[in-house]
Each structure stands twice: as structure tokens, then as C-alpha cells.
N, C-alpha and C positions, 0 to 999 in steps of 0.2 A: 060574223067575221069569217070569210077562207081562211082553213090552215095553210093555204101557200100563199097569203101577202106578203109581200115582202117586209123586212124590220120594222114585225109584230111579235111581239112576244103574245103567247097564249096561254091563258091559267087551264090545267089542267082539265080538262072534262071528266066525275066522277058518275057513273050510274051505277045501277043494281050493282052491275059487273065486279065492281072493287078494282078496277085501276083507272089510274090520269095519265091526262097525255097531253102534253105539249110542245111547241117547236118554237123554234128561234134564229133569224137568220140571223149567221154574224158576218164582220168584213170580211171579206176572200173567197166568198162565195162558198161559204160552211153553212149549211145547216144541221142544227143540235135539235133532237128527239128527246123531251125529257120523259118517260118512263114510270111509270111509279104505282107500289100496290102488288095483284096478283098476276100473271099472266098463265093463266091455264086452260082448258075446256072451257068454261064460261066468257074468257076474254078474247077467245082464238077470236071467232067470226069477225068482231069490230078491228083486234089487232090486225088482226092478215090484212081489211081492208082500209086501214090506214097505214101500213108497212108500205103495203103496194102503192097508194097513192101517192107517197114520199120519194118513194123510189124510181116513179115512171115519168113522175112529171117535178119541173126547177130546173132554172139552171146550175143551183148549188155543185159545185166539182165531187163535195166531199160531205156525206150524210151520218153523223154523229150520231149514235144510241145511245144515251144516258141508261145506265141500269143502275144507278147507286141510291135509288129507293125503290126498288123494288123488290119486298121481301120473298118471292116463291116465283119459280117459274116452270113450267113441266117440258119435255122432250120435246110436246106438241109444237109447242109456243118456240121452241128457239129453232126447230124448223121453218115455223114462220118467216124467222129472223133471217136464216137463210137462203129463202126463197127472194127475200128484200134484196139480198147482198147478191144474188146470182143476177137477179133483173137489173138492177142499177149497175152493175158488172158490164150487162149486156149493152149498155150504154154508154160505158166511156167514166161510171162514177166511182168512188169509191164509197163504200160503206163500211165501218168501223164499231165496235161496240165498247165502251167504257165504262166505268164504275161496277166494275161487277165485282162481287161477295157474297158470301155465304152461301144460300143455295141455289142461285142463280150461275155463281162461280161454279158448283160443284156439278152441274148439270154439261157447264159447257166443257170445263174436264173431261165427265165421261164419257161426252160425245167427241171430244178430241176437236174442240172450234177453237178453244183460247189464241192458238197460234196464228188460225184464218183470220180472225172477226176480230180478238178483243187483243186491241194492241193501243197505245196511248203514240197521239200523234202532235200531243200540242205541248207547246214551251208552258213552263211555270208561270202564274199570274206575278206583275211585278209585285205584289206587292208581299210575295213570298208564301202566299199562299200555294203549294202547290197540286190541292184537290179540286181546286176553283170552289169552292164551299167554303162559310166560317163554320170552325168546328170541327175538319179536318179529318172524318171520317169520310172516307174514299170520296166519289164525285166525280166530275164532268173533265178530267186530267189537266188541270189546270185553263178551264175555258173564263177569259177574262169577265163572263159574263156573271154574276154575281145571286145568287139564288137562295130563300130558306123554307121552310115548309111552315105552310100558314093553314091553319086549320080542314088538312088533309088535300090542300091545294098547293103550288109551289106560286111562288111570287117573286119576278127579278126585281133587283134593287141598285 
């Protein structure tokens, strides 16, 4: 399967590496990154060059980073993130970063991005959910698409 077919959800990809990664077009011409795992030194290389291919190519207006599973992230890795947000920038997209906590949050603080990057741009799910997650610990800011973690992979439902 290409990760840029259109309304495919994709189960995470895990290798050696220790993160997943999936995407998901929704209506409006959003597409959601979901994230997950570590992103340091070992996950630059494949991150960067899935960052970039998300970024360069789609119609999507608006390109979503899900970080609300992903436990560690280093300086490296959310320049990466950056270099995504300046390219897709350069094109007329927006790129947006969501669910972030802990030391993922703590990283984009001290780089001073939280203002740029991680801002919530979607209405509450109707059904009051408003992490887009059950369970309600941070998440996708309320993306009506509905997601849990299944044995180190994510699965929509």
C-alpha cells in the first residue's frame, strides 16, 4: 500500500527503530500523521524521510502530527518536524502538531515551537469526546476519527 492513497488508514510500521507511523486522510482535505514510540538518533533518517514525503506531496490543505503516543523525542527529531512545517509552508499547506506531553511537550517548550507548531485546530468529537481518543488521555484534538493501541500498533475503529 502507498502512504499517500487516499481514505486508507495505515497500521503503524514498527522496525528495529522503535516507532510507528501512520496516516489517514479525512474529509476536508486533512491529513493525520499518527506518530508513535521514540523519535531520536535512530528514527531521524526514516522520520525525516517520511516527514518530507508528507509534506511535498497531497493535496491535503492541512497535515496533522499526532504525538500523543509518543514517549521521547530529541531536539534532532522535532527539527525534523520543522523542516516538514517550513516545506509544506512553502507550498501553500499548513502543518500543525497535536497531542503532545511529557517529554515531547517539554522538548518543544524549550525549543520555544509550542506557539508555531502545536496548536489544536479541530472542534470536539460529537460525541463529547474531546481527545479524539477513548480514555481521554491527550490525542489527536478531538479528530472524529476514532483510534486504540493494539499490540504496539494503532488500529481505527
Amino acid at each position: 500500500m502507498s502512504e499517500n492513497s487516499r481514505n486508507e488508514t495505515h497500521l503503524p510500521w514498527w522496525g528495529l527503530d522503535r516507532f510507528g507511523w501512520s496516516q489517514q486522510l479525512l474529509d476536508g482535505g486533512v491529513v493525520v500523521v499518527y506518530l508513535a514510540g521514540e523519535l531520536d538518533m535512530a528514527t531521524a533518517a526514516d522520520l525525516g524521510r517520511r516527514l518530507m514525503r508528507v509534506a511535498e506531496s497531497g493535496d491535503a490543505a492541512t497535515i496533522v502530527l499526532d504525538l500523543s503516543d509518543v514517549c521521547f523525542m530529541d531536539a534532532h527529531s522535532a527539527g525534523l518536524i520543522v523542516n516538514a512545517w517550513t516545506t509544506a509552508k512553502s507550498r501553500g499547506r499548513e502543518l500543525c502538531v497535536d497531542g503532545l506531553h511529557g517529554i515531547p511537550a517539554r522538548v518543544f517548550s524549550v525549543l520555544g515551537l509550542e506557539h508555531t507548531l502545536a496548536r489544536r485546530t479541530w472542534e470536539a468529537d460529537p460525541r463529547g469526546d474531546v481527545d479524539g481518543r477513548s480514555g481521554g488521555n491527550g490525542g489527536a484534538g478531538g479528530i472524529a476519527a476514532r483510534h486504540c493501541s493494539v499490540g504496539g500498533a494503532r488500529e481505527t475503529r
